[in-house]
C-alpha positions, 0 to 999 in steps of 0.5 A: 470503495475502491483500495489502491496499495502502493509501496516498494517491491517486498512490501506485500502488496499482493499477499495483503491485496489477495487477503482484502480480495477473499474479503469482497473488497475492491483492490488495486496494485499499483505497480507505481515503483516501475514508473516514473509516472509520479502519480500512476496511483490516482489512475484507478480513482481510489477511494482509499490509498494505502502505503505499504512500506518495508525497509531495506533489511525486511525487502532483502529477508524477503526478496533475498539479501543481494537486493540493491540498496540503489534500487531500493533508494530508487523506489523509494524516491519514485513514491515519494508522491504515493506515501505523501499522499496516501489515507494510511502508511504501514510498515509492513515489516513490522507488523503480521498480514492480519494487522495489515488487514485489520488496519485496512479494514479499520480504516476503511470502517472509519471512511464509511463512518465518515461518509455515511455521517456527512450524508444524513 
């Protein structure tokens, strides 16, 4: 299964696309806060979409605290389509890279689970 996160620059979608990688799984970032490109996350056929979000104050702990709130507003109106969309939306600032994770992981289990059912 394919897992494609999106979310606002800050959000860490490369720190948890590296740790769901070192897992063996099938991970794409969307870089769809550049575009304008409403739907560039359903580019790479995902199986599971994954909305990370942060707020303004945890982007600007992580990325430096002159980050611009319009740029800030600005991303959040280009994915607004992607977290509408999205199987699963975590507020990254809220919980540890393993909690990401593991909600991933979970969800994707219930996915498979899902699916798997259907089949038989």
């Amino acid at each position: 299964m394919r897992i494609v996160l999106v979310g606002p620059c800050g959000a860490g979608k490369s720190t948890i696309a590296r740790e769901l990688s070192c897992r063996g799984l099938d991970v794409v970032v969307v870089g769809q806060e550049h575009s304008i490109i409403r739907d560039l996350w359903r580019r790479p056929n995902p199986d599971l979409v994954v909305f990370l979000d942060a707020s303004l104050e945890t982007v600007r702990a992580r990325r430096g605290p002159d980050w611009p709130e319009w740029l800030y507003r600005t991303e959040q109106e280009r994915l607004a389509t992607a977290r509408a969309h999205a199987d699963l939306v975590l507020e990254t600032g809220k919980l540890t890279i393993e909690e990401v994770v593991e909600r991933i992981l979970a969800t994707l289990a219930q996915r498979r689970s899902r699916d798997t059912g259907a089949d038989r």
